[in-house]
C-alpha positions, 0 to 999 in steps of 0.5 A: 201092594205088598207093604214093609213095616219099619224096623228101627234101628238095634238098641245098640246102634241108637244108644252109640248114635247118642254117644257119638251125637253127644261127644261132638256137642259136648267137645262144641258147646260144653256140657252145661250148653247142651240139652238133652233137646239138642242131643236128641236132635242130633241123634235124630231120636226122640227125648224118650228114646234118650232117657230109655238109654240114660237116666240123665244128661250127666250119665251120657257125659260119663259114658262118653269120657270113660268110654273115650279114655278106654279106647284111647289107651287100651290102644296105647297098651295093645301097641306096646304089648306087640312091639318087637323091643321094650326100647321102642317104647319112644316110637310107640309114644310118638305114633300114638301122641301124634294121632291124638288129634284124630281123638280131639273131641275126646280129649277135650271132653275129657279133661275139660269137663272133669275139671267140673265133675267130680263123679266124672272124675271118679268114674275115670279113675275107678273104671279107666286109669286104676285098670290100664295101669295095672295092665302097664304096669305088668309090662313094665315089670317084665321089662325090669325082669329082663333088665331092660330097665332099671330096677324101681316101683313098676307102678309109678313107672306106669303112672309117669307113662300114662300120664306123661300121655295124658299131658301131651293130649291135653297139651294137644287139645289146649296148649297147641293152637289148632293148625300146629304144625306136625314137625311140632307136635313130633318135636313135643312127642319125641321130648316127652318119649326122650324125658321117660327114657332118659331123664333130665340130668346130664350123664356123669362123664366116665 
């Protein structure tokens, strides 16, 4: 009888298996109720195969949200380097604000257990924020060259954007109790798209 020896799966394939394994019971059970038992378990490895990929639980905990982040606004960034106007700016806030429940587990991960962790904290800002800024930025100042925008700082022009998104996400996963209606969430999107381009005060009549 001819036999097949098994192949476990790429190192790759195990170390997203834990990851993903890990941001569901991070977003579930908070990073202080989970064990490195429990996301074994659930990423159907051994706890040896756990640590041969991270030193620790707190490394998977900042590989999860760092990840999270990049992928949550390198999205963002990709949209609003293809758009066709620098004026669609509102329409890209409104269509990535409105799927950021698909991103639920990450934000919450995210904003909830940085708070905690100031290493965590660190690694976003370093690695995450610092770098998509710079890359907003850019195209903000493109958009002032062409007089599209006001003259002003492109970098604090960037930072108000990336964090006005990072409130509707954390607004989103905290503030809005889960079965919010679309209409509500397009309402809050659209207000913070209208507050970036527009501001608050009231236009001086002519």
């Amino acid at each position: 009888m001819r036999t097949f020896n098994h192949l476990s799966p790429p190192e790759s394939v195990t170390r997203n298996r834990i990851l993903k394994s890990a941001l569901r019971l991070f977003a579930q059970q908070g990073y202080d109720g989970t064990t490195t038992r429990d996301l074994a378990e659930a990423a159907e490895v051994a706890e040896g195969t756990l640590f041969r990929h991270f030193p620790n639980k707190k490394a998977i905990l900042i590989e999860v949200a760092s990840q999270g982040w990049v992928e949550l606004l390198t999205d963002l960034l990709t949209e609003l380097s293809g758009m066709g106007s620098y004026k669609a700016v509102a329409q890209v806030m409104r269509r990535r604000m409105l799927h950021l429940h698909q991103n639920a587990d990450v934000l919450k991960v995210c904003f909830m257990e940085a708070q905690f962790h100031a290493d965590l904290r660190d690694r976003i800002q370093s690695e995450v924020i610092t770098k998509m800024t710079d890359v907003a930025e850019a195209f903000f100042q493109t958009a002032m060259d062409q007089g599209i925008y006001r003259p002003m700082n492109p970098k604090i022009v960037a930072q108000v954007f990336l964090g006005m998104f990072a409130v509707a996400g954390f607004s989103q996963s905290t503030i809005m109790p889960p079965g919010t209606a679309i209409t509500e969430m397009q309402e809050m999107a659209e207000g913070l798209a209208d507050i970036f381009l527009n501001g608050v005060l009231a236009k001086d009549p002519d």
